[in-house]
C-alpha positions as CSV (number, residue, x, y, z in Angstrom):
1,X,2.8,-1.8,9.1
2,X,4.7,-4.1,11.2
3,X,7.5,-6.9,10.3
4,X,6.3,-10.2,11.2
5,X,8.6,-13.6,10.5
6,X,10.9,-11.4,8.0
7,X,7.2,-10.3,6.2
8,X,6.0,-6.7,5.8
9,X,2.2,-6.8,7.3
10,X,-0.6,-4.0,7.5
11,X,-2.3,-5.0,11.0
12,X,-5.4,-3.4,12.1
13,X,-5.4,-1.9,15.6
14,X,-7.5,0.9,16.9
15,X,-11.0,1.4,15.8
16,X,-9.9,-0.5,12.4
17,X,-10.1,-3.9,14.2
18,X,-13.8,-3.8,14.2
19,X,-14.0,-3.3,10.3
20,X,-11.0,-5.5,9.3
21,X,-10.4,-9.4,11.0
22,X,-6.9,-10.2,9.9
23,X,-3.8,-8.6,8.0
24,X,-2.9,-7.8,4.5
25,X,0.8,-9.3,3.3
26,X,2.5,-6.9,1.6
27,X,5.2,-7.4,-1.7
28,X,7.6,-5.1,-2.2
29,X,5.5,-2.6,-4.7
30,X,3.0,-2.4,-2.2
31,X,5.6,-1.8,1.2
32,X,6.8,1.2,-0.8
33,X,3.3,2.2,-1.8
34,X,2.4,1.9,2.3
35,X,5.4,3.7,3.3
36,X,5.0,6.8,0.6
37,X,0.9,6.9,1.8
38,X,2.7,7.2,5.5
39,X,3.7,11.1,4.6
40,X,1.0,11.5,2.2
41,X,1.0,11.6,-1.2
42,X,-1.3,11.8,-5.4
43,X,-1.6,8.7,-7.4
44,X,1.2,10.3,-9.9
45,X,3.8,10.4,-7.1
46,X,3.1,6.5,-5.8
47,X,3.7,6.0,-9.8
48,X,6.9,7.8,-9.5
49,X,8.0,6.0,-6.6
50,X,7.8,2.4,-8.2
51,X,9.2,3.6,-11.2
52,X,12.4,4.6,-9.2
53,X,12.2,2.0,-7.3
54,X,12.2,-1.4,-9.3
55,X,13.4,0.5,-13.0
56,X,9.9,-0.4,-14.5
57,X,7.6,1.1,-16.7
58,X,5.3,3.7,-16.1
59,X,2.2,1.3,-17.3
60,X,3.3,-0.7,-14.7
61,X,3.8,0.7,-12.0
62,X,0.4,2.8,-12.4
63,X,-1.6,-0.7,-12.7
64,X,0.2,-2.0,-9.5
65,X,-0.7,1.5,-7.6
66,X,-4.2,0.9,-8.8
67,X,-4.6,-2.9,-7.5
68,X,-3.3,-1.8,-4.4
69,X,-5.1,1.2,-3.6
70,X,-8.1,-0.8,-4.4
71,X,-7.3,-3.0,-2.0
72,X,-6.4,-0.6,0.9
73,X,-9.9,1.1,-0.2
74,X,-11.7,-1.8,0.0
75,X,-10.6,-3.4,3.3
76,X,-10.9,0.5,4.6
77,X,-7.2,0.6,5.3
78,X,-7.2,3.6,3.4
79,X,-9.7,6.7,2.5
80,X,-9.4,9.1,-0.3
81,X,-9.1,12.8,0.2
């Protein structure tokens, strides 16, 4: 994750940059998401995070975890352990 023009962005480097052209702008849900996936962490504790966070429901926050671990998954950002 870098900080580019006062916007949090994921930015491939490394062997990534053959699989992924580009970057991913992140909100603020998904910085937080990034940074707890940093020291590694379950779905439930992501949840947790945003709930604590931005003082929103649990329903919420678990769709938001899922659309952005979707995302990370899909653009092979992430992998799933």
């Amino acid at each position: 994750m870098r900080e580019i023009a006062g916007e949090s962005v994921l930015v491939s480097v490394g062997n990534g940059v053959a699989d992924f052209c580009g970057i991913v702008k992140l909100n603020d849900s998904a910085k937080v998401i990034w940074s707890a996936l940093q020291n590694g962490t379950t779905q439930e504790e992501l949840i947790q995070a945003l709930v604590n966070t931005f003082h929103i429901t649990e329903n919420q926050a678990k769709m938001d975890v899922v659309q952005s671990l979707e995302l990370l998954l899909n653009k092979r950002m992430i992998t799933c352990e």
